[in-house]
N, C-alpha and C positions, 0 to 999 in steps of 0.2 A: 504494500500500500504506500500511496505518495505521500507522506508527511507532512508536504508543503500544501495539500490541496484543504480547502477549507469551505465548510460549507456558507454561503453567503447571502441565503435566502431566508426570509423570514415564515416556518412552517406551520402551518396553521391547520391542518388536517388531526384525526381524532389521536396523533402520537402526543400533540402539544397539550395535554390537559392540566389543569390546575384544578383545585381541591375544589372551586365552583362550578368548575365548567362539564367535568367530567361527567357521565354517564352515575342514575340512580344507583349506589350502592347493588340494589337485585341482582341490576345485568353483569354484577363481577363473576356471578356464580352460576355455573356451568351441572346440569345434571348428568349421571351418568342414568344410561336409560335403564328401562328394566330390561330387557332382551341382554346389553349386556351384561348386568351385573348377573344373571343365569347364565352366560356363558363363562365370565372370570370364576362364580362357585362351581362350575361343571368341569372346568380346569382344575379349580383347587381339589375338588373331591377324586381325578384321577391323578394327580402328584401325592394326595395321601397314600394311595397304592403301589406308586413308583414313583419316590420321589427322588429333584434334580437339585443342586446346590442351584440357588435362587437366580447367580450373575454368568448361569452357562443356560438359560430357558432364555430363549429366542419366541418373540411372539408369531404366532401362524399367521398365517392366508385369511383362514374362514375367521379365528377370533377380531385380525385386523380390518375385516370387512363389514361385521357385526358391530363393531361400537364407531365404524367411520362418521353415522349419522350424529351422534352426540360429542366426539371427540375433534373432527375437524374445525369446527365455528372455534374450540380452544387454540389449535393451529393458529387461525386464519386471526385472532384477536392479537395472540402474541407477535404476532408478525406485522400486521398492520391496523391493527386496531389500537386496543389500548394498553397494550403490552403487556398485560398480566390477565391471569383467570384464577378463580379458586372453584377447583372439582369437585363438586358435592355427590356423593361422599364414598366411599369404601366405609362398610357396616364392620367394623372393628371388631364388634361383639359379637362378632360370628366366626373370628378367626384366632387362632393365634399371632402375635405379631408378626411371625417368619411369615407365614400366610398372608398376612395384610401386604406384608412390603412384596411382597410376590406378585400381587395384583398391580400396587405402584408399578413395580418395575416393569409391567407389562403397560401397562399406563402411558410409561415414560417413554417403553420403546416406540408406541404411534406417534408420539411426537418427534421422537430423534434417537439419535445411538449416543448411549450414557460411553463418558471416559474416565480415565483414571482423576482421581479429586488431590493425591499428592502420591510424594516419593513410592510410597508401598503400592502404587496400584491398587489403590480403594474405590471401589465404585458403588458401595451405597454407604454412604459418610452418616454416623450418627452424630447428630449434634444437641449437643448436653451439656450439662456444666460437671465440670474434672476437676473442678478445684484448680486449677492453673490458672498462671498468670498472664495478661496480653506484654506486661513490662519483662518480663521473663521470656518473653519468644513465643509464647503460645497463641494460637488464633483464635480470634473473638467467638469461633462457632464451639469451643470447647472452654465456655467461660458462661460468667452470668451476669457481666458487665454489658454495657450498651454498647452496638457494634458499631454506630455512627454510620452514615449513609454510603453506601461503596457496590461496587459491583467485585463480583465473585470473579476469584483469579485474577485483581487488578496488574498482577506480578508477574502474568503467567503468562505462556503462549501453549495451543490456540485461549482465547476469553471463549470462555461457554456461549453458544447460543439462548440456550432456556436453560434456567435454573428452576429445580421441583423441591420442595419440601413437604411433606407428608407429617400430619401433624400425631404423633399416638399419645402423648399425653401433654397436656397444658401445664404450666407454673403454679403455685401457690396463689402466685400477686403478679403481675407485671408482665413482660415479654409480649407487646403488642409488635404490631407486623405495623409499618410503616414506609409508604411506597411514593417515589416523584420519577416524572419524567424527566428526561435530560434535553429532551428537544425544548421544553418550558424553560429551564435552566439557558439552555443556550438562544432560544429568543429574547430573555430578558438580558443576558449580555450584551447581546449585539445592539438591542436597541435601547439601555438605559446606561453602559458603560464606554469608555475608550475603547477604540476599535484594538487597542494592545492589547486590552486586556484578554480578548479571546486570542490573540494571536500567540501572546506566551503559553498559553494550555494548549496549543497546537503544536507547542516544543516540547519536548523530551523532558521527563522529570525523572528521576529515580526512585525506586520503590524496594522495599525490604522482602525478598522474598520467603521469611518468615519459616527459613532452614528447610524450604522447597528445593533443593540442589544439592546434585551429586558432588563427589571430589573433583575438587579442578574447576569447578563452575564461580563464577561471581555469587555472592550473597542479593545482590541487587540484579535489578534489572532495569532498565532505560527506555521510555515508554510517553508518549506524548496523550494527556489528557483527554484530549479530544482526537477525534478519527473522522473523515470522513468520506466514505469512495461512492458518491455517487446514488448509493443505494438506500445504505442506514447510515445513521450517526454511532457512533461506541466512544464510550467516556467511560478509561478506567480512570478509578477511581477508588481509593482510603485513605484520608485524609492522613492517617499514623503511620501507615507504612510508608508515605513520600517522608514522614519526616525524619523518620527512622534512617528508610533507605537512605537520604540523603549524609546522614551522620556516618553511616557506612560507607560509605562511597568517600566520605571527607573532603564533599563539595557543598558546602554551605549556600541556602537557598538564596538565590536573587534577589536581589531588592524587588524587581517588576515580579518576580515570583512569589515572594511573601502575598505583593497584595494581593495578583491575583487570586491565590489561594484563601486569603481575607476574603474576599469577596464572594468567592465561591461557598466558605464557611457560611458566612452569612445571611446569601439566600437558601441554604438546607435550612436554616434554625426556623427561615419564615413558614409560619402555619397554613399559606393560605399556597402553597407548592406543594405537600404532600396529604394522601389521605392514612387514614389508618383502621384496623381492626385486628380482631384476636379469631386465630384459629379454632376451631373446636376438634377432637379425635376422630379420625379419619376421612375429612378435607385436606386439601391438596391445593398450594400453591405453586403455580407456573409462573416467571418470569421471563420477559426476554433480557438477556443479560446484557447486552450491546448497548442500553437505553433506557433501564428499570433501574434506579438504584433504589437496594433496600436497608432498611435499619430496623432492628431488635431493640427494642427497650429491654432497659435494665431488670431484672425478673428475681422475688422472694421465691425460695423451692421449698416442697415442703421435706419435713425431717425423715420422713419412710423415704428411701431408696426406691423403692416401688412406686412410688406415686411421681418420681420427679420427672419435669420437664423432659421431653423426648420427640427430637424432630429425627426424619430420617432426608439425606439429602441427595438427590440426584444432579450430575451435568452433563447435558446433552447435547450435542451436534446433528443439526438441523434434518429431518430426512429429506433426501432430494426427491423428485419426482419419479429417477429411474431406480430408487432404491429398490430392493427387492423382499418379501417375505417371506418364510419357510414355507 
């Protein structure tokens, strides 16, 4: 991708939304219909009998063609609608959890092919609170601090297309889902700031890759804010790992770099650029990752180990139209 290319148009179609503008709350949620959800238990009840480890089950022909009528409009939202869905719902209480994330991951494959989430080749990432620390090196997804507004993989190559989280148990207190478009972000720059100021988020920033690398690799990575070729917009983006990363790297931020990232700070904090809500067990959040950033609020657990917070995570790349299913 050209680094130098920038997008310079003011976008006003259903990606740009703000907290007013956007679509009734209802339309974020997506049903699964009943023909499928008889097809995903008609699955589950023959993997009781032969069962497969969960991330070697490839979804079929007939199961992919079965839920296209309810699953696509999800596709079709994250892609150029309003870049997020929540899939109501996988009935938890009919499964064991292995079971439930079995249907996710069948879920996840009509959308895209899941990949590796870090160094070990993990492809259904739990995220919970470990008691570690983000000051410590550890990632906000295994923490019960606030994760501040970022897109998944800001560090990494490829950035996930859609990010899925799968809700099996809720917090105590706290841990609300909070979501902005980056196309609103970036129409209020262009048209209430110096035109610099988006031009330095089009430059290269460094980011802490957060002990995501092998021996011999940089701890950072080098990665310009903003993206744009033509098609979509992609804004990585975490606000701690640029600052980090930059400490690593032992290239102290810009002056025009400080502000920009002031500014950028700034309009996350405004209320009226994200919406928010709480997941309930076995709903399903989709993101498009290129465009969606998201933030966790900070979250009470409760004291039973059984009862705590429990997301399970998918990242997927996008399926093309000549993709193929078993």
């Amino acid at each position: 991708m050209n680094r130098s290319q920038m997008l310079t148009d003011v976008l006003l179609d259903k990606r740009a939304w703000h907290a007013s503008t956007i679509d009734d709350a209802t339309s974020w949620y997506y049903l699964l219909s009943t023909k499928c959800l008889f097809a995903f238990d008609t699955f589950i009840q023959n993997l009781r009998c032969h069962p497969q480890p969960i991330t070697e089950i490839r979804i079929q022909k007939s199961l992919f063609d079965i839920c296209t009528e309810c699953l696509q409009p999800v596709v079709d939202t994250l892609n150029m609608g309003q870049g997020f869905a929540i899939v109501e719902r996988i009935p938890v209480e009919q499964y064991t959890l292995e079971e439930s994330q079995i249907i996710y991951w069948l879920i996840g494959q009509f959308l895209g092919h899941p990949f590796a989430q870090d160094i070990k080749g993990t492809l259904l990432y739990d995220v919970k609170d470990t008691g570690q620390s983000v000051t410590q090196g550890a990632r906000f997804s295994v923490t019960k601090a606030e994760s501040s507004f970022h897109i998944d993989n800001s560090f990494g190559n490829p950035v996930p297309d859609f990010v899925g989280l799968l809700c099996a148990k809720t917090a105590k207190s706290g841990g609300q889902n909070q979501l902005i478009s980056a196309y609103s972000l970036h129409n209020e720059l262009r048209e209430r700031f110096s035109p610099d100021v988006l031009k330095t988020l089009y430059q290269p920033f460094y980011f802490d890759r957060r002990g995501q690398f092998k021996m011999g690799e940089s701890p950072t990575s080098h990665n310009p804010i903003f993206q744009w070729n033509q098609v979509e917009l992609t804004m990585r983006y975490m606000y701690y790992y640029i600052q980090v990363g930059h400490q690593q790297a032992e290239r102290a931020l810009a002056p025009d770099q400080e502000e920009a990232l002031d500014i950028l700070e700034m309009l996350l904090r405004r209320s009226d650029f994200h919406v928010e809500f709480s997941l309930q067990p076995g709903q399903i959040l989709f993101t498009n990752n290129h465009w969606i950033l998201h933030n966790r609020t900070q979250f009470e657990d409760y004291p039973n180990p059984k009862r705590r917070r429990h997301y399970v995570r998918l990242w997927l790349q996008r399926r093309m139209d000549s993709d193929e299913t078993n």
